[in-house]
N, C-alpha and C positions, 0 to 999 in steps of 0.2 A: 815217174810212173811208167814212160814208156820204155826207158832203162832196163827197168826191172823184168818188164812185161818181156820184153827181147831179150834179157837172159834166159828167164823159165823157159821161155817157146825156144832158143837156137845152144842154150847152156854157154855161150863164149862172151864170158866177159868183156873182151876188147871191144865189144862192139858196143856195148853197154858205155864203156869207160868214154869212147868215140861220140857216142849220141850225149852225156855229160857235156864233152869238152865245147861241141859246134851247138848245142843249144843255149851257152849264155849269152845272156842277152846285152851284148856289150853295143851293139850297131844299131841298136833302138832305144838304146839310153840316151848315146850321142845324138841323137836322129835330132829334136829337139835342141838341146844347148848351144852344140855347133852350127846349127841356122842362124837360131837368138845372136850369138855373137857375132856371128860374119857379117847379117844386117844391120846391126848396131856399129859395129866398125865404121860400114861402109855410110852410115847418116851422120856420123860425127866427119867426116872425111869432108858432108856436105854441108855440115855447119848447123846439123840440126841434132840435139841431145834425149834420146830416149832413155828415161831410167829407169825400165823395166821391160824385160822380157814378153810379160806379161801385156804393160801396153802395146807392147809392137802387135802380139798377135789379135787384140781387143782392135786395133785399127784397122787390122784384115778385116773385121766385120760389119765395119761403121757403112749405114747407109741412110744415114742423114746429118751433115756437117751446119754448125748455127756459129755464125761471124758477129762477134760484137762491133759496132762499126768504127766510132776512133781510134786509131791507132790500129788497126787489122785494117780495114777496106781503106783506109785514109792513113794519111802518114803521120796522124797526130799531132803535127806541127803546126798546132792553130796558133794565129794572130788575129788581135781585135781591129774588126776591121770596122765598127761604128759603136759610138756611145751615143745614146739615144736620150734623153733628158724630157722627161713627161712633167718636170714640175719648171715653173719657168723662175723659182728661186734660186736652183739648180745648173750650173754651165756645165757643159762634155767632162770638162777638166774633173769639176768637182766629183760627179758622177763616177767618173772613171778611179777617183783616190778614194771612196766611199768603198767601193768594189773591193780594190786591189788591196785593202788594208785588211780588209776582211779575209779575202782569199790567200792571203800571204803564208795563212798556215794551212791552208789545203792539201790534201794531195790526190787530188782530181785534174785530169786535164785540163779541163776549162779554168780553173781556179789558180793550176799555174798558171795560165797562157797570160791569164788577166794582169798577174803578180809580175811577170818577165816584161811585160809593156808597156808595164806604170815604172818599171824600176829604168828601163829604157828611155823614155818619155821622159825621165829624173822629175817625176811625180813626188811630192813628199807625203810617207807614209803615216798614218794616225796612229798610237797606240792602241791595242785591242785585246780586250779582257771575256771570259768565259768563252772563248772559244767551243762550238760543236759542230760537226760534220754528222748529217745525215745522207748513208748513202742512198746515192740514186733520186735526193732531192733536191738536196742544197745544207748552205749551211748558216748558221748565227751566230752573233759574235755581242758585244756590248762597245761601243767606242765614247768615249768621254761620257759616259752615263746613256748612252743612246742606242737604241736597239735599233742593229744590222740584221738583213737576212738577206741573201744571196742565193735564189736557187728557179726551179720552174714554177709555172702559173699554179699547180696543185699545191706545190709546198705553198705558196705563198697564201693560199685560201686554208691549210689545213689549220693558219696562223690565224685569220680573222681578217685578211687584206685583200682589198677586191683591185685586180689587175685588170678589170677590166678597159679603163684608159689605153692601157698598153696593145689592144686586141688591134689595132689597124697595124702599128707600127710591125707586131709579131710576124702578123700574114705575109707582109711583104718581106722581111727577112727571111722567114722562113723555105717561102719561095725559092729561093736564092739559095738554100742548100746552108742557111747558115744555122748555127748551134748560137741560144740565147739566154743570159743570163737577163733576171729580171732583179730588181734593188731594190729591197726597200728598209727605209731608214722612220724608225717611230711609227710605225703601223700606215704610211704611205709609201706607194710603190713612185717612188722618184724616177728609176730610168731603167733603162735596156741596154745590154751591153753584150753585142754580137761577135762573132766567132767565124772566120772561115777557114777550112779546112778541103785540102788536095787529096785527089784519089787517086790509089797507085796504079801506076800504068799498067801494071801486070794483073791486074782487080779481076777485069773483065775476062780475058783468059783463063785464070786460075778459076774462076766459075764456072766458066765453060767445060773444062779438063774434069772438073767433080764432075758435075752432071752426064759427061760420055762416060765417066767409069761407076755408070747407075746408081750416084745417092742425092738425095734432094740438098736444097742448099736453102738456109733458115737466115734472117737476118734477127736478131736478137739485141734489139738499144734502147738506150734512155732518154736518145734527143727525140724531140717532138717529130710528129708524125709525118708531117711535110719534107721536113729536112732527111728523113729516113727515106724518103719514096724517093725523094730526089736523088740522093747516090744510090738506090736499091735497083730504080731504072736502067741507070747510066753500066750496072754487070753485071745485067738481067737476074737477079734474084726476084723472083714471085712470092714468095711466103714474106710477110715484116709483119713483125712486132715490134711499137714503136713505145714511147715511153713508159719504159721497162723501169722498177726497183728490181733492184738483185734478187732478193725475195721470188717476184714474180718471174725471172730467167729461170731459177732453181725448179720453181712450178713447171714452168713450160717443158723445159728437159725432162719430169720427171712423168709428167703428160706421154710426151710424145716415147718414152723410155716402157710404159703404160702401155702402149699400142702397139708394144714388138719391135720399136725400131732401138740400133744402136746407135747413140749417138755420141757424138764429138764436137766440142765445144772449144773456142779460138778467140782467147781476149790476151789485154795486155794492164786492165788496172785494178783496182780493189774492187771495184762493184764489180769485176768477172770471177773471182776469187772462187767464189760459194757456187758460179755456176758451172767452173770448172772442177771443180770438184766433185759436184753432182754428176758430172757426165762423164761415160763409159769409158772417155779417150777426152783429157785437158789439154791443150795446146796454147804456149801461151808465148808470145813474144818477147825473145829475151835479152836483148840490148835495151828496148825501150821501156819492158813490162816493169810492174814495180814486182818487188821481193817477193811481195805474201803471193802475188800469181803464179809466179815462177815456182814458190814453192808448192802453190795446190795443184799443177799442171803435172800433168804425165810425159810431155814432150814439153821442147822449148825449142825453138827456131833464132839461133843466138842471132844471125843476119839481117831479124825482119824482114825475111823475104817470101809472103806468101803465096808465092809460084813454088815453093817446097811442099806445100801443101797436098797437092796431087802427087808427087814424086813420093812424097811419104807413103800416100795410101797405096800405090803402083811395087812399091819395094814390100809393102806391110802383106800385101798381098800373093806376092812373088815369095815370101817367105812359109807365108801358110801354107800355098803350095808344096814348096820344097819341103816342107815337115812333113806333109801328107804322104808325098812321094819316099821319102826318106824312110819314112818305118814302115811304108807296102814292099820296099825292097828289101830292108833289114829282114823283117818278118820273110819274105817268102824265099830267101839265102839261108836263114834256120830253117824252115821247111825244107826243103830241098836235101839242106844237109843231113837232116833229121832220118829223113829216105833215105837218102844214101849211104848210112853208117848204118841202119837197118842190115839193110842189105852186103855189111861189111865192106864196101866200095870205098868207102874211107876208114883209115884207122886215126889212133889217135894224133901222129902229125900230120897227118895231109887235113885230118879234120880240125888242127890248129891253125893250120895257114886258111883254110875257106875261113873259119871265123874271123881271125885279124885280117883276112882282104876284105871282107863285109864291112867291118871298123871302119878299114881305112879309105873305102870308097865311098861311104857315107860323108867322112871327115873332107873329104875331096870338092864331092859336089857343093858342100854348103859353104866351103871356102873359095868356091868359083862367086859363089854370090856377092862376098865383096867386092868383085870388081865389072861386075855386068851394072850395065848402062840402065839407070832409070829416071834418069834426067829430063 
């Protein structure tokens, strides 16, 4: 239209032909793609895999970050560090081959750790029939005609079995930061079989780094409430949600997603699956995550290294930017131009080259982004 409009009003064509050629919009096409990729380069370079465009700029917005705690704040590398024996027909030994025979087919962390320590230990395992994994509770099993279950104080009552026996011994592990499985074999809760687990050095830091680049930071788990406060302290997270079902993660995200915030969610096992998925921005750790997380996640952090964390949001950020920046310049280099062929100040190749310099300085800045420092 303004083509036409600057014919009629000046009758010379060339100018018209001029304001065609410097108005397409090539520099504000790129303006977008060529960030996307130069960020993306430069986060595989760091060992962390974004597979969409789309998430990177979703991460620019995130201003509240929810840490599943095993395997994310902790290195997941639990070992049982006590079997507990409530029934005194019952010794550690046996206790522990009741567990691990059960837990054999899990794929829960606790459930291996249990399986990896009785096979260590050269525990001899029982055979086990009707296998079921309920996430975020526990699981059951049948062993030589005898019902197993395996999971926390709620599963075990939602069965008809009162754990109560178990409440001193819990307290005090708990205390202690540790993760607890409870046992019970024929509708008695026989023993307790605890779990301790290391927090990454970098925890604390990497908390601290969200919260300076203003977004809250949520802890979101299944262990009991103690053991969640206990590491929640230790890298100052305020918000915890503690004996979480997946279910209830999914709620909470979709709560706080409810209230205007965006959020971003950081697990590495099946009970994180549905909550990363649920949330705005998945992140999921990808050496140790299992499959299904990795594949509901938007991001993956192949090193386990959540000091990448911040560095993500720092680049995801830096990038938004430059896209903002990128098409106010594209945009006002057609403007300008658009003037100046008006004006006949450009003809049709001088107003070739201002367009493909626009292209190529667009294409420029956002390939500097690949290699600017956001470490």
């Amino acid at each position: 239209m303004i083509a036409l409009a600057t014919y009629f009003v000046t009758g010379d064509i060339t100018r018209s032909v001029t304001i065609l050629v410097v108005f397409c919009p090539c520099a504000l096409v790129l303006s977008t793609p060529a960030a996307i990729m130069a960020a993306v380069g430069q986060a595989t370079k760091h060992g962390v895999v974004i597979k969409s465009g789309d998430a990177l700029e979703r991460m620019g917005k995130v201003d509240t970050v929810a840490f599943d705690k095993t395997g994310t704040l902790t290195y997941g590398s639990l070992v049982v560090s006590d079997a507990v024996p409530l029934d005194t027909a019952v010794s550690g030994k046996e206790l522990l081959a009741v567990a691990a025979s059960a837990e054999a087919f899990s794929e829960h962390p606790l459930g291996k750790a249990v399986a990896a320590h009785a096979k260590r230990q050269g525990i001899r395992m029982h055979p086990i029939d009707n296998f079921k994994m309920m996430p975020g509770r526990g699981i059951s099993a049948d062993m030589y005609g005898r019902a197993v279950l395996c999971g926390n104080v709620s599963f075990l009552r939602e069965n008809g079995i009162d754990p109560d026996a178990a409440a001193g011994p819990l307290e005090r592990l708990h205390s202690q930061g540790k993760a607890t499985i409870l046992v019970s074999l024929d509708g008695r809760c026989i023993g307790i079989i605890a779990l301790s687990d290391t927090l990454r050095e970098t925890a604390e830091n990497m908390v601290r780094e969200i919260k300076e680049a203003d977004a809250e930071v949520v802890l979101l788990t299944g262990d009991n409430r103690q053991a969640a406060n206990h590491f929640s302290e230790k890298v100052g997270i305020e918000a915890v949600h503690a004996e979480l079902i997946p279910a209830q993660k999914v709620e909470l995200i979709q709560k706080m997603q409810d209230e205007g915030r965006c959020v971003c969610m950081i697990g590495d096992g099946v009970n994180d699956a549905p909550a990363l998925k649920a949330a705005d921005v998945g992140v999921a750790m990808g050496s140790m995550g299992s499959d299904i997380a990795i594949e509901a996640a938007d991001i993956a952090l192949m090193g386990d290294d959540i000091a990448k964390i911040p560095y993500l949001k720092r680049l995801s950020n830096a990038t938004v930017r430059l896209i903002r920046f990128n098409i106010a310049i594209s945009m006002s280099i057609n403007a300008v131009a658009v003037i100046l062929s008006m004006f006949a100040l450009l003809n049709p190749v001088t107003g070739a080259l201002v367009h493909n310099a626009g292209s190529v300085l667009v294409v420029l800045n956002a390939a500097l982004l690949y290699d600017r420092k956001y470490i």
